[in-house]
TORNU-366881 format. One record per residue (C-alpha): residue number from 1; x, y, z; residue in one letter. Coordinates in Angstrom, 2 decimals, padded with zeros to 5 digits. Example, Ala and Ser with C-alpha at 12.3 -4.5 7.8 and 13.67 -1.06 7.14 Angstrom:
// TORNU-366881
+------+---------+---------+---------+------+
| resi |      c1 |      c2 |      c3 | resn |
+------+---------+---------+---------+------+
|    1 |  012.30 | -004.50 |  007.80 |    A |
|    2 |  013.67 | -001.06 |  007.14 |    S |
+------+---------+---------+---------+------+
END
This chain:
// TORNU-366881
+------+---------+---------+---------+------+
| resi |      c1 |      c2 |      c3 | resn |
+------+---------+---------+---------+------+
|    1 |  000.00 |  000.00 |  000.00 |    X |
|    2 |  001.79 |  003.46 | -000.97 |    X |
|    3 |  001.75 |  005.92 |  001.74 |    X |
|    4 |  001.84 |  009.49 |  000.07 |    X |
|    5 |  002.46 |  013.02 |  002.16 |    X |
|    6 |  000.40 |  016.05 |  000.99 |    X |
|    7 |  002.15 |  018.95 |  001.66 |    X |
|    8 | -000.35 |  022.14 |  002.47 |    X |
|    9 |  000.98 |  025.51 |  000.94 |    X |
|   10 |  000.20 |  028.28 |  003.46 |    X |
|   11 | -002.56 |  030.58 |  002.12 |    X |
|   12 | -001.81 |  033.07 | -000.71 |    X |
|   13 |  001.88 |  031.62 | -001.43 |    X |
|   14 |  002.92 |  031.73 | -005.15 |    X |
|   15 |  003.92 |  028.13 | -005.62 |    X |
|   16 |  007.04 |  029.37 | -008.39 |    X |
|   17 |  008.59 |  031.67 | -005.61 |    X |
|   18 |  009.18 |  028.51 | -003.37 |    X |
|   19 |  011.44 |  027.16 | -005.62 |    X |
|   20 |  012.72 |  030.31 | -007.92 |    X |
|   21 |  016.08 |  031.92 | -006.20 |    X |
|   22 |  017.29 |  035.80 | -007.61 |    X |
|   23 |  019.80 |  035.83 | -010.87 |    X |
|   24 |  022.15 |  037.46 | -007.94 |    X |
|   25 |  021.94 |  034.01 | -005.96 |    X |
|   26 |  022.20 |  031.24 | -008.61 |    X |
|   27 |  023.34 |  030.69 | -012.37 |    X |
|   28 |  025.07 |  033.41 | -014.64 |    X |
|   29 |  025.22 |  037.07 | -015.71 |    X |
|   30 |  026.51 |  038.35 | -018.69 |    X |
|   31 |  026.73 |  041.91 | -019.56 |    X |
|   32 |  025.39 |  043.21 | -022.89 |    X |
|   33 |  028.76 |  043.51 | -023.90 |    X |
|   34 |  030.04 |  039.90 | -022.86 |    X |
|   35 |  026.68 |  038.50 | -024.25 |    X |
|   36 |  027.99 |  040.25 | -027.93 |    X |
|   37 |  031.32 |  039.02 | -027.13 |    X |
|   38 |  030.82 |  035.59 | -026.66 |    X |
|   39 |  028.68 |  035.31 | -029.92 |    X |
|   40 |  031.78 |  037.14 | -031.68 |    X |
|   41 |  033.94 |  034.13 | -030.62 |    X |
|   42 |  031.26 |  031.87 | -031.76 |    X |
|   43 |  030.83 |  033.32 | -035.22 |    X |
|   44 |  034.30 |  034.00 | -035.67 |    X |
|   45 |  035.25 |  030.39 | -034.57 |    X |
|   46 |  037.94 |  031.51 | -032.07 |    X |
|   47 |  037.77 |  027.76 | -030.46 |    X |
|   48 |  039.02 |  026.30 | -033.61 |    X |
|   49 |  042.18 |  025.98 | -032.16 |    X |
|   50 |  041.40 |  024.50 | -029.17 |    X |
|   51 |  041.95 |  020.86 | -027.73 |    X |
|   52 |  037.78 |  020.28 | -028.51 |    X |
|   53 |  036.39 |  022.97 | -030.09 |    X |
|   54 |  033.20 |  020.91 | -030.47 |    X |
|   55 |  032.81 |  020.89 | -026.15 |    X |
|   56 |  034.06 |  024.43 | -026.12 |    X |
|   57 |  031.54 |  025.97 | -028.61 |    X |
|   58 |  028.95 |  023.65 | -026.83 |    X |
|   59 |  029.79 |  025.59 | -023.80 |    X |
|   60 |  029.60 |  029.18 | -024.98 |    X |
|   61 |  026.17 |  028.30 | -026.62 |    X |
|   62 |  025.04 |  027.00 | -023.59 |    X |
|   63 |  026.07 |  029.95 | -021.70 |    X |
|   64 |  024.18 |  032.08 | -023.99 |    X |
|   65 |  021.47 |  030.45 | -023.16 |    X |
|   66 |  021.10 |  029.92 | -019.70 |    X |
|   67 |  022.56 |  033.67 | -018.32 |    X |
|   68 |  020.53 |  036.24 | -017.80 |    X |
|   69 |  021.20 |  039.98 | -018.17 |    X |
|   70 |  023.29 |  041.88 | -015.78 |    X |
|   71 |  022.15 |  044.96 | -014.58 |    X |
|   72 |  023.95 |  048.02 | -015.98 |    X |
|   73 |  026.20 |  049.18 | -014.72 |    X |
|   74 |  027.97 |  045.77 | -013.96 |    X |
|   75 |  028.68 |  044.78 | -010.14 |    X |
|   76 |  032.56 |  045.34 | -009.59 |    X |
|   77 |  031.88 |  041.06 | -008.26 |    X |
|   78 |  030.89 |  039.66 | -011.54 |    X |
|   79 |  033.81 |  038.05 | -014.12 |    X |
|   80 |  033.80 |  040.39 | -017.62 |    X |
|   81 |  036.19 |  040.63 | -020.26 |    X |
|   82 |  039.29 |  042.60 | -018.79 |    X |
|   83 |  038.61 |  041.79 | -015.13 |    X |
|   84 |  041.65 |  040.31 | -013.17 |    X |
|   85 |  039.97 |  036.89 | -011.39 |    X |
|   86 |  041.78 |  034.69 | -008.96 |    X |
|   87 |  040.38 |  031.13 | -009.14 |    X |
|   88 |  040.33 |  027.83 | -007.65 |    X |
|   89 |  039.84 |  024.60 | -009.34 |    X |
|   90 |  039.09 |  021.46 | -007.57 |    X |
|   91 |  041.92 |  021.24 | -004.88 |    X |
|   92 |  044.54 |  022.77 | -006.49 |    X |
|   93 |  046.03 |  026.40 | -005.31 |    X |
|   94 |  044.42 |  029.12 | -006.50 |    X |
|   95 |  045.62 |  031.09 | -009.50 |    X |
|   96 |  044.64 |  034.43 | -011.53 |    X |
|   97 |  044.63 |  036.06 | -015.03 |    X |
|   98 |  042.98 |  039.04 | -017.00 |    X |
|   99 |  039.91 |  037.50 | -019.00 |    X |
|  100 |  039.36 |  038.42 | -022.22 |    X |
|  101 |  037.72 |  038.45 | -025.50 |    X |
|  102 |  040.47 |  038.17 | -027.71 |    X |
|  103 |  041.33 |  035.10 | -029.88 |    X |
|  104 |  044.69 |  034.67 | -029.65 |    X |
|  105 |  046.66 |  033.25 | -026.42 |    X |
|  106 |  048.29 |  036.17 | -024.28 |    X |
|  107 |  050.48 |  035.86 | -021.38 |    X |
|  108 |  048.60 |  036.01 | -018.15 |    X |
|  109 |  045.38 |  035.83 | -019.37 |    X |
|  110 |  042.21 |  033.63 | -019.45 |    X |
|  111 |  040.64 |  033.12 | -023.30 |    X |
|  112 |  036.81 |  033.73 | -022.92 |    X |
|  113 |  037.38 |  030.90 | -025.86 |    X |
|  114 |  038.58 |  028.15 | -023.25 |    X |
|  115 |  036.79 |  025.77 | -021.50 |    X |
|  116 |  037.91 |  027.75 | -018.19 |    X |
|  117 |  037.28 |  031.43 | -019.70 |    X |
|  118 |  033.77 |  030.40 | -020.77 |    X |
|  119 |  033.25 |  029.19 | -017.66 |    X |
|  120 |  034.15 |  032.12 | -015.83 |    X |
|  121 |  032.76 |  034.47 | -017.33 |    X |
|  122 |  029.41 |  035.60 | -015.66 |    X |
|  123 |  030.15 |  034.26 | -012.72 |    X |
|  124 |  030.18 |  036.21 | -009.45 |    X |
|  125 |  032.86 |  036.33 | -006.36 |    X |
|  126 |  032.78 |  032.54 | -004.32 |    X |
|  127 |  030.19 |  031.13 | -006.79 |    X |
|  128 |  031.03 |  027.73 | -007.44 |    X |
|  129 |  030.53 |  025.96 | -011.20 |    X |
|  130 |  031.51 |  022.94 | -012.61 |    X |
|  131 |  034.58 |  022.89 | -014.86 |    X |
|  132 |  034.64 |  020.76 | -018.26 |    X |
|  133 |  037.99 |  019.70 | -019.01 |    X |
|  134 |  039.32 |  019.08 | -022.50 |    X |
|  135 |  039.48 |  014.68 | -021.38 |    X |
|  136 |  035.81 |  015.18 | -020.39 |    X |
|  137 |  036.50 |  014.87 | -016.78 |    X |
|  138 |  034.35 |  017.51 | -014.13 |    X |
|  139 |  036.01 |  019.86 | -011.52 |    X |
|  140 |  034.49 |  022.56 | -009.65 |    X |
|  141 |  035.74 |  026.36 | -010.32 |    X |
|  142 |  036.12 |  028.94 | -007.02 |    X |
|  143 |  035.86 |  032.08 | -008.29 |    X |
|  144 |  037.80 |  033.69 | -005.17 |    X |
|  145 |  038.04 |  037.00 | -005.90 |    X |
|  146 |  037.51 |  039.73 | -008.57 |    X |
|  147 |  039.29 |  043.25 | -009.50 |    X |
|  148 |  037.20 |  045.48 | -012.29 |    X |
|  149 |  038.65 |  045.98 | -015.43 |    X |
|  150 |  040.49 |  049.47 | -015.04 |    X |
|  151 |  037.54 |  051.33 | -016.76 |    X |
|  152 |  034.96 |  050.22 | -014.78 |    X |
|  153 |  035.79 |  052.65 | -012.06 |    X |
|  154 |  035.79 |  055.83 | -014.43 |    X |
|  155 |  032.18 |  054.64 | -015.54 |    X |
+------+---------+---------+---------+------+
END
């Protein structure tokens, strides 16, 4: 015989606010400018080059589609193009670079087009995400801390 609980919703609760948590809590933001960034790389095929540009385009896609829009003007916490983000994957110490948008590898920076770049970008100081890795294994990203790009405190 199945025994079943019914669960009774106080009075005048909205049943999708029991489960929905605020874009500033959960998931990604990417700015308008990061949004047209990413689908740059994508059109441009700036992955081409990488060790699976077939998971890393998956990635950026899916990014695109699952972020929602940050407010304007960005918080000085969330990961854009030209930021300086110290990281932590999966045990390891942590390490930093400048993200950004271009295509081509630069000393001391994180490619937007990499698995790690695409990951970080739109996320927010301490939010934790998994990492893909290039042999399909899973780790978990740290973002520890975040510095604004240098024009972000002019605007």
């Amino acid at each position: 015989m199945p025994i079943t609980n019914f669960v009774q919703l106080p009075s005048g609760s909205d049943l999708r606010s029991l489960f929905e948590r605020s874009a500033a809590e959960t998931g990604f933001l990417l700015t308008v400018e990061a949004r047209a960034g990413i689908e740059r790389l994508l059109r441009i095929r700036a992955g081409r080059h990488a060790p699976n540009p077939p998971l890393l385009n998956g990635l950026l896609r899916h990014k695109l589609r699952i972020s929602r829009g940050a407010p304007e003007p960005a918080s000085p916490e969330l990961v854009v193009a030209g930021c300086h983000v110290t990281y932590m994957i999966s045990g390891e110490g942590s390490r930093s670079g400048v993200l950004t948008m271009s295509s081509a590898p630069i000393p001391g920076h994180i490619l937007v087009a990499s698995l790690l770049g695409g990951t970080l970008i739109g996320m927010r100081k301490l939010q934790k995400a998994p990492l893909l890795r290039e042999d399909g294994q899973i780790d978990t990203l740290v973002v520890l801390d975040v510095s604004p790009p240098p024009d972000h405190d002019a605007a």
